[in-house]
TIMI-645589 format. One line per 8 residues: for each residue x, z, y of C-alpha. Coordinates in steps of 0.1 Angstrom, whole numbers, plus 5000, padded with zeros to 4 digits. Each point is the difference from the previous one (the first is absolute). Last residue first. Layout:
% residues N
X Z Y ~ ...
This chain:
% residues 523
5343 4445 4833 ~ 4970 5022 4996 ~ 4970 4977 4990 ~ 5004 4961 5005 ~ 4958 4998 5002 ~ 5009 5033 5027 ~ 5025 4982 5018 ~ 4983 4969 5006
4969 5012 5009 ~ 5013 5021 5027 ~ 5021 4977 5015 ~ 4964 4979 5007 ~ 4985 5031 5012 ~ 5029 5006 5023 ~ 5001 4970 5015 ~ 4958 5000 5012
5004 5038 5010 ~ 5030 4993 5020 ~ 4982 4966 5021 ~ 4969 5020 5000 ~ 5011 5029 5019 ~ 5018 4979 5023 ~ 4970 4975 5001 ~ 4976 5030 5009
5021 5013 5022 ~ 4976 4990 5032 ~ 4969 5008 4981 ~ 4977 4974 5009 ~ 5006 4983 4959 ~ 4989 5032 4990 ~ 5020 5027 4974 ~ 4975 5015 4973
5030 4993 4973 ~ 4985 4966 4990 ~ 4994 4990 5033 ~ 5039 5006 5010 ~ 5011 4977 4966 ~ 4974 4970 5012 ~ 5016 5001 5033 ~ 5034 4999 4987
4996 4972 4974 ~ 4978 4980 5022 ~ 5028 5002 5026 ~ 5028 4992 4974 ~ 4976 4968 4991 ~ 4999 4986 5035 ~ 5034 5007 5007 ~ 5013 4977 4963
4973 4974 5011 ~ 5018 4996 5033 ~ 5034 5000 4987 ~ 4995 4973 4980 ~ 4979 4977 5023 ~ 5027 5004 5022 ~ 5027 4989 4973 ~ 4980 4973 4987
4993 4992 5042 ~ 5038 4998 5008 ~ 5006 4973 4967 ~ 5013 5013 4968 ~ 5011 4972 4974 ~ 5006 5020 4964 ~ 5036 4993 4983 ~ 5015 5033 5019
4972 5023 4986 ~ 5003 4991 4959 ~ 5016 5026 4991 ~ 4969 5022 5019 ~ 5017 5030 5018 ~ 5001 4985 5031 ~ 4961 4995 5005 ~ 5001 5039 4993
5022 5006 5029 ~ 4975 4975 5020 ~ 4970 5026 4992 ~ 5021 5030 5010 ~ 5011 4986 5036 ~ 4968 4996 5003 ~ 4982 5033 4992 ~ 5025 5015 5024
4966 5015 5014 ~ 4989 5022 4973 ~ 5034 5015 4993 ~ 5007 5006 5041 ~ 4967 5019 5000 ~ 4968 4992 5029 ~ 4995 5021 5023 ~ 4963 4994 5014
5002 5025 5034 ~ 4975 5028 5005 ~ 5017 5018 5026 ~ 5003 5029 4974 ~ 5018 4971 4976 ~ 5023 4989 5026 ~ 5010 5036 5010 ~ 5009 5007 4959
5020 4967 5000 ~ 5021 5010 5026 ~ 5008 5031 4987 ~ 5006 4986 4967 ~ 5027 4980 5014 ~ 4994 4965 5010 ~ 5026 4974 5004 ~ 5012 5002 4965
5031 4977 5019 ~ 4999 4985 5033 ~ 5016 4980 5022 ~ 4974 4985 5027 ~ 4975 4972 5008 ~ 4970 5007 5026 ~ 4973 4984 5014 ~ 4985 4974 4974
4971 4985 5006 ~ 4977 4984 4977 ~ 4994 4963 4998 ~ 5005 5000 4962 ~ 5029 4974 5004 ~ 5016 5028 5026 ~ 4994 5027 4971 ~ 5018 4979 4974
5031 4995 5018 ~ 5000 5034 5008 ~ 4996 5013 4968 ~ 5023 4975 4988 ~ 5031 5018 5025 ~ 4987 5035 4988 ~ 5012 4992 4966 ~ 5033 4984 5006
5011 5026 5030 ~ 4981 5016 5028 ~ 4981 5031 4988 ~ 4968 5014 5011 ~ 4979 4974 5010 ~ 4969 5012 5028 ~ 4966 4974 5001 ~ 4981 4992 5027
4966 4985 4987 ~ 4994 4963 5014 ~ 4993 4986 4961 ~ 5002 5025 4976 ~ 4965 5001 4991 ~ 4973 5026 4998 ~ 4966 5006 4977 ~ 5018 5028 4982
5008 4986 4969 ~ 5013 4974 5020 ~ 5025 5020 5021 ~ 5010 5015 4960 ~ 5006 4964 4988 ~ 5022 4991 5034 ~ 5019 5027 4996 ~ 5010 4993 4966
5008 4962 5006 ~ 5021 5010 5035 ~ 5022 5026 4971 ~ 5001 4968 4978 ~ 5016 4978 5024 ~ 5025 5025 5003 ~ 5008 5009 4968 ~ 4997 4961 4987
5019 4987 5026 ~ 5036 5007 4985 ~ 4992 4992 4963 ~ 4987 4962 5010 ~ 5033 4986 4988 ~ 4995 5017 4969 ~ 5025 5013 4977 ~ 5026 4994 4977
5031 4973 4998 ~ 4991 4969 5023 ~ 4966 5023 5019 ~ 5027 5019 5018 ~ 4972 5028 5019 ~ 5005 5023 4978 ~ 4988 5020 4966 ~ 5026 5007 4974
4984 4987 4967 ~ 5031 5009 4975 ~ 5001 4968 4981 ~ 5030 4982 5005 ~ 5021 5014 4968 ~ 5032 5013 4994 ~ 4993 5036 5014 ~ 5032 5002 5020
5003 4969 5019 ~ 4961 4996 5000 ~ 4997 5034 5017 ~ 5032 4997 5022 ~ 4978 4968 5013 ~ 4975 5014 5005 ~ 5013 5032 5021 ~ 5021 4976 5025
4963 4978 5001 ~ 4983 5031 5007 ~ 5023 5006 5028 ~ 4998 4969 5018 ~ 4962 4995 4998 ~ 4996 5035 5012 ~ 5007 5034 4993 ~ 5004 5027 5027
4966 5016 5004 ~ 4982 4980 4967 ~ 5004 4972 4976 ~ 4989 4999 4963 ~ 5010 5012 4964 ~ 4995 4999 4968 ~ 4990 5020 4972 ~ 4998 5007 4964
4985 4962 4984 ~ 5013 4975 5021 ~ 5034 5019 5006 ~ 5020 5030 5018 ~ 5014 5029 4983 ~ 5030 4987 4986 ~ 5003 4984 5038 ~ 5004 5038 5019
5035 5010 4990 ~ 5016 4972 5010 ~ 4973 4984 5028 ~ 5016 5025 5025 ~ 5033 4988 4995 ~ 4991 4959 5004 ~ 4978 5014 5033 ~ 5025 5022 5014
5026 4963 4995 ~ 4975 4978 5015 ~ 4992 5025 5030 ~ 5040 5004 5006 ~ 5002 4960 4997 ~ 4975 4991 5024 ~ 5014 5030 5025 ~ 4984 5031 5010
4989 5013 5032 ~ 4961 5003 4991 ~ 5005 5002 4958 ~ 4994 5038 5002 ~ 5003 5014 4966 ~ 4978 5031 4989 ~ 4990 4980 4972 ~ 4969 4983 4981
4975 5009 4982 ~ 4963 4999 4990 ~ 4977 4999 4970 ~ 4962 4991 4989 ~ 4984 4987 4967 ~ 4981 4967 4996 ~ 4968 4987 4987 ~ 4983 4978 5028
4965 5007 5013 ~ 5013 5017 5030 ~ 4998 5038 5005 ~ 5028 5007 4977 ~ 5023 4978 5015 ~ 4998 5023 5027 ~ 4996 5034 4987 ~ 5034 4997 4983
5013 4987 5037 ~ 4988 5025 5014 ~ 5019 5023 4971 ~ 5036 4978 5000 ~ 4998 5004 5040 ~ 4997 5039 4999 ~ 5022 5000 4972 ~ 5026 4984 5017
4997 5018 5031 ~ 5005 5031 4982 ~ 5033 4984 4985 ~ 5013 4993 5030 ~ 5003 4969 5027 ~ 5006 5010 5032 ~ 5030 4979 5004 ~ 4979 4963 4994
5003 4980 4965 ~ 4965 5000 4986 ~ 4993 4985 4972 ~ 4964 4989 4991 ~ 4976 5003 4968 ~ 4987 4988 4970 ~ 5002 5023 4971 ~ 4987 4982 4963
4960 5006 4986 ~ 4971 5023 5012 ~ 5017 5038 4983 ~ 5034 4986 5016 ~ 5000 5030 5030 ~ 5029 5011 5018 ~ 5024 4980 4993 ~ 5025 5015 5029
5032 4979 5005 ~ 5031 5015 5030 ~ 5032 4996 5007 ~ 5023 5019 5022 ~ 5030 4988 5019 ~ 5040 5001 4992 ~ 5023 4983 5022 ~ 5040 4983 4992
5017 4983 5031 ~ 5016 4973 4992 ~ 4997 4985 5038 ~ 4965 4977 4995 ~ 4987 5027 4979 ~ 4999 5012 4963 ~ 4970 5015 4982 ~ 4990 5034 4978
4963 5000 4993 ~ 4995 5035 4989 ~ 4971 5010 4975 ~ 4963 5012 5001 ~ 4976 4987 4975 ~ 4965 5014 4993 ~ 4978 4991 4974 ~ 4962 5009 4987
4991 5016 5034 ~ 4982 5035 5004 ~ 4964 4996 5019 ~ 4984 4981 4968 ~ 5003 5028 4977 ~ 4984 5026 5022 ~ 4972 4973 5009 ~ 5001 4999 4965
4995 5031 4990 ~ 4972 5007 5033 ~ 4983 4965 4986 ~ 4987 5025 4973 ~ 4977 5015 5025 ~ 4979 4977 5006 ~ 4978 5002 5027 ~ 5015 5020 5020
5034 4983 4996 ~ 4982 4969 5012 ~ 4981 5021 5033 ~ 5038 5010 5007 ~ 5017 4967 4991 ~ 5002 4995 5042 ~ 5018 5030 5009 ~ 5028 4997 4969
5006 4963 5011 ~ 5005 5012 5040 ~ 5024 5031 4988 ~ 5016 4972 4977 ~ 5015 4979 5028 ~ 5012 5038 5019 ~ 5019 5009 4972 ~ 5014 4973 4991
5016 4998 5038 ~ 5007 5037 5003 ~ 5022 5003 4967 ~ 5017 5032 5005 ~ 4972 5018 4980 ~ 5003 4983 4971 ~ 4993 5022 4972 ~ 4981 5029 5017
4981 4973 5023 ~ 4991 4982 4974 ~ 4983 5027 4984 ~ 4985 5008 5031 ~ 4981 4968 5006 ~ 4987 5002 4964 ~ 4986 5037 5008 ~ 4986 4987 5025
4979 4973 4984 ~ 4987 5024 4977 ~ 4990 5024 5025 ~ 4986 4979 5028 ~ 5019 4989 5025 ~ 5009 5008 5037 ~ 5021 4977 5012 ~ 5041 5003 5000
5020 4980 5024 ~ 5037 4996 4985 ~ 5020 4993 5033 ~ 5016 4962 5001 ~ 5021 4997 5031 ~ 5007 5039 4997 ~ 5008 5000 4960 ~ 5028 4975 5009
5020 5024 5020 ~ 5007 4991 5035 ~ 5019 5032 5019 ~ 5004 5018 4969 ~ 4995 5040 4993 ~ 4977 5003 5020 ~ 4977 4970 4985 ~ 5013 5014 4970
4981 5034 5004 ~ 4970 4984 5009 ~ 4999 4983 4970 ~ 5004 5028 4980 ~ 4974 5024 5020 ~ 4980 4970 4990 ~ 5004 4996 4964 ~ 4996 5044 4997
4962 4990 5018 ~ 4994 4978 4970 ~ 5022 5021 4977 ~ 4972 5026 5005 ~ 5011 5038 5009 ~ 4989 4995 5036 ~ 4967 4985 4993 ~ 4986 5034 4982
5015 5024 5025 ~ 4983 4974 5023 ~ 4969 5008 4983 ~ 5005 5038 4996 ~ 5006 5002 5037 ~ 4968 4980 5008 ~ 4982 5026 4980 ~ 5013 5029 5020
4990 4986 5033 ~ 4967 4987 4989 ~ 4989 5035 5011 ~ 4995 4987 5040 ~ 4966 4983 4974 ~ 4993 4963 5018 ~ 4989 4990 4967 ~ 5020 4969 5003
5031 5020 5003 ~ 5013 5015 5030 ~ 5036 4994 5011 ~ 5004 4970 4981 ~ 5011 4975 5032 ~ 5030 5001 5012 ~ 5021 5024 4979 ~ 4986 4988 4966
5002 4964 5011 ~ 5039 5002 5002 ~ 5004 5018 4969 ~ 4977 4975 4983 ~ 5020 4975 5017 ~ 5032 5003 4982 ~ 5022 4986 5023 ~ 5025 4967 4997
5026 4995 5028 ~ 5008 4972 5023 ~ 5030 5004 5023 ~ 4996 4996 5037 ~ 5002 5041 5006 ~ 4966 5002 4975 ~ 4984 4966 4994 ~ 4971 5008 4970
4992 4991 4965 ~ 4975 5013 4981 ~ 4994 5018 4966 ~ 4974 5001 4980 ~ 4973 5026 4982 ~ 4973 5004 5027 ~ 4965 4998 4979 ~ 5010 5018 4974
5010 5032 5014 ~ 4969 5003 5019 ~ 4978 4989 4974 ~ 5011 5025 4979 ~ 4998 5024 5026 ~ 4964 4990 5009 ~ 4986 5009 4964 ~ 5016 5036 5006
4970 5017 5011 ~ 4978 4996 4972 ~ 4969 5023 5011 ~ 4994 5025 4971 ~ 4970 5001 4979 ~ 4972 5022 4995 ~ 4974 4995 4976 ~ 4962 4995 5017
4987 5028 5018 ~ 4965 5018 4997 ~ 5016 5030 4988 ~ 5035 5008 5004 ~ 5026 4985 4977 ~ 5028 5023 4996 ~ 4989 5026 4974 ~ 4990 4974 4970
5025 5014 4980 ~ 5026 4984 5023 ~ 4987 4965 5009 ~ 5032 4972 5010 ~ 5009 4996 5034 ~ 5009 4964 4997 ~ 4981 4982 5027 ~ 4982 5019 5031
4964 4992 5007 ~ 4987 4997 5032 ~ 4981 5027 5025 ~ 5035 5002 5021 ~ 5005 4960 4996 ~ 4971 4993 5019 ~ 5017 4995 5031 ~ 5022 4977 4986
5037 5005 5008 ~ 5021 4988 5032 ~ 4990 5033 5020 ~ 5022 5023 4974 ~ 4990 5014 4967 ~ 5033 5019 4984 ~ 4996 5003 4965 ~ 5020 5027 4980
4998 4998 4962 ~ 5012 5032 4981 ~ 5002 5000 4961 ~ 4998 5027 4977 ~ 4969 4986 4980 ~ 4978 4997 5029 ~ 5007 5012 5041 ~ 4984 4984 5024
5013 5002 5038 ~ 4976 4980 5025 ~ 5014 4999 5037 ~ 4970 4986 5027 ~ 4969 5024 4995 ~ 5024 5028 4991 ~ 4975 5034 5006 ~ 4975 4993 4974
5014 4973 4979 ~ 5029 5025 4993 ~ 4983 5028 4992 ~ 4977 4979 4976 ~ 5031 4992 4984 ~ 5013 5031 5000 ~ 4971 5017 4985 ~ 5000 4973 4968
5037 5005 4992 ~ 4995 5038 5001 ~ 4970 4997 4977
């Protein structure tokens, strides 16, 4: 009878402070001006009956008010880190730490006790490698001047369990790999509603984020004046679950072996989004050819393609032009391959149409990129002609665009430099502002189609006129669209939402990797 008096006690003289006491627990609820009027005469949840003493008559069972709902959603909804100019050097934050101070004073209950449960939250967010990732980055942005984690910060969202967890585990093992990290935080976002659905695409999602092969070795080379250097090489295979690697090299000084998987995934996804069956890799070199000589470039490239051409061919992987690697240098690499290998057919991709290639392999990028954009403009009741349009880079690529654009009638306004020219920052403030992004593996849908065309034995006897090639590449964007679209429906993601063809795009190549490696099982 105790229990029962001083709970009547209690309701008497405590309109606004409820203590209950049942089975030797205490519960204190604070009720503040944010709650529900009503909620004094409500029922509490999980006070269970204690011989029948505690429930008074004419109520309904008790139960307790759960108060801590909001600080789950509180530390999930501002897991990432940021990055920020502090004394003209940019540095990465955590911003939950930041937001906590600024803004979380009072939680949504507008109770002044929140104080005690916001402390347990961050308690909660501090001691998660996702906040320890950031106090790591912003250590080395100290530390260094211009570290390579600054120009490329991992930006965490919030993510449900499952995918989180996966996020983190890649984290653990790789954590100084910003680049891959960041590529895959995008992919991981977008397979939520998959992983959801089935949750045996978790294992290979798992599966599918670590790459088959990975080659680093030294590419020692002579120069003009005898002098003797060493650089780094670089192959990732990262995925041949859909048929051989196809992929670029990329000889440029910021090359690493993050970047290399970050490249060697996209472009995974890539060639998995199109109809054709091929695996995904990437490479290259930390060598600068700007500055070098004819013969220093042929002689890096004849070292580079020793170690790297018994793992080149038709049937395992082969590879194509990127930052660095052009007509001249792919021709240097062939023709170490054919010296070495014995045999002519190692389906290097370029531009030389007398020993491999396409002639059209240059234009098909860029003219494809004006193809995509005008599919989604039409899909929207718009055309390109007389819109202002913005390129972001200046070289090969970006030169077709143009060229394509003026036939188009847009307008084009700006050219510049630029490589991955939006961070996820910027990505994030053009999908608030409602802005269609469309994904780099979507929209290189041509330069995918014509690599295919190239793969045929038979490719340099066809006769290929502009149009066949057009006509090509437009089909190819056409059906990537329908591919994407159809993937975001299928997943409860609309055509007007303005990620629905990034979500798609990832959803759409992953399925189709999926497949394949679960009717190959666990190899």
């Amino acid at each position: 009878m105790d229990e029962l008096n001083l709970l009547r006690q209690h309701q008497h003289q405590h309109q606004h402070h409820l203590v209950v006491r049942g089975l030797g627990e205490e519960i204190d609820l604070e009720i503040g001006p944010g709650d529900d009027p009503s909620f004094p005469g409500a029922a509490l949840v999980g006070v269970e009956e204690h011989d029948g003493l505690l429930r008074l008559p004419g109520q309904t069972k008790k139960k307790k008010k759960v108060v801590k709902k909001w600080r789950e959603e509180w530390a999930d909804t501002y897991k990432w880190a940021y990055v920020a100019v502090h004394d003209n050097t940019s540095r990465i934050f955590c911003t939950v730490c930041k937001e906590y101070g600024r803004k979380h004073r009072r939680n949504p209950y507008g109770n002044e006790g929140s104080r005690n449960m916001q402390m347990s939250a961050l308690e909660e967010h501090n001691n998660s490698l996702l906040h320890k990732e950031a106090l790591r980055l912003q250590t080395a942005s100290k530390e260094n001047a211009q570290p390579p984690e600054i120009e490329r910060p991992v930006y965490v969202k919030a993510l449900s369990k499952t995918a989180a967890s996966i996020l983190e585990s890649i984290l653990k093992r790789d954590p100084h790999e910003a680049e891959f990290i960041q590529s895959i935080q995008e992919v991981v976002h977008s397979l939520e509603p998959v992983l959801v659905k089935n949750s045996q695409h978790v294992q290979i999602l798992e599966r599918l984020l670590e790459p088959e092969r990975c080659f680093i070795f030294r590419v020692p080379w002579v120069d003009d004046r005898g002098e003797a250097h060493v650089n780094r090489g670089f192959r990732v295979q990262f995925s041949q679950a859909l048929g051989p690697c196809r992929g670029g090299l990329r000889f440029h000084p910021s090359m690493t072996l993050s970047v290399a998987k970050f490249l060697a995934f996209e472009q995974t996804l890539k060639n998995a989004l199109s109809q054709y069956k091929l695996g995904g890799a990437a490479g290259g070199s930390d060598f600068d050819p700007k500055g070098k000589s004819e013969s220093e470039i042929m002689r890096f490239c004849q070292s580079f393609m020793d170690e790297l051409y018994r793992y080149f061919g038709p049937d395992q992987d082969f590879p194509a032009e990127d930052v660095g690697v052009g007509p001249r240098e792919m021709g240097y690499l062939f023709g170490q391959y054919r010296r070495l290998s014995g045999h002519f057919q190692g389906n290097f991709t370029g531009p030389k149409i007398f020993w491999s290639g396409s002639s059209f392999r240059t234009e098909a990028t860029g003219y494809g990129l004006v193809f995509f954009a005008r599919v989604v403009l039409a899909d929207m009741n718009k055309e390109l002609k007389g819109l202002r349009c913005v390129i972001s880079g200046s070289g090969k690529i970006a030169m077709h665009v143009l060229e394509k654009l003026l036939s188009c009638e847009a307008i084009p306004v700006t050219v510049s430099g630029s490589n991955m020219p939006c961070t996820a920052q910027a990505v994030d403030i053009l999908r608030t502002a409602k802005v269609v992004v469309a994904p780099a593996k979507a929209t290189a849908a041509g330069g995918v189609a014509v690599g295919e065309l190239e793969l045929n034995p038979e490719f340099s006897l066809m006769q290929w006129s502009v149009e066949d090639f057009e006509n090509k590449i437009q089909d190819a964007v056409k059906q990537t669209y329908d591919r994407s679209i159809k993937a975001a429906q299928d997943y409860g993601i609309m055509k007007e939402n303005p990620e629905s063809l990034v979500h798609g795009a990832n959803i759409c190549a992953f399925l189709n990797i999926a497949q394949a490696m679960t009717d190959q099982g666990c190899v």
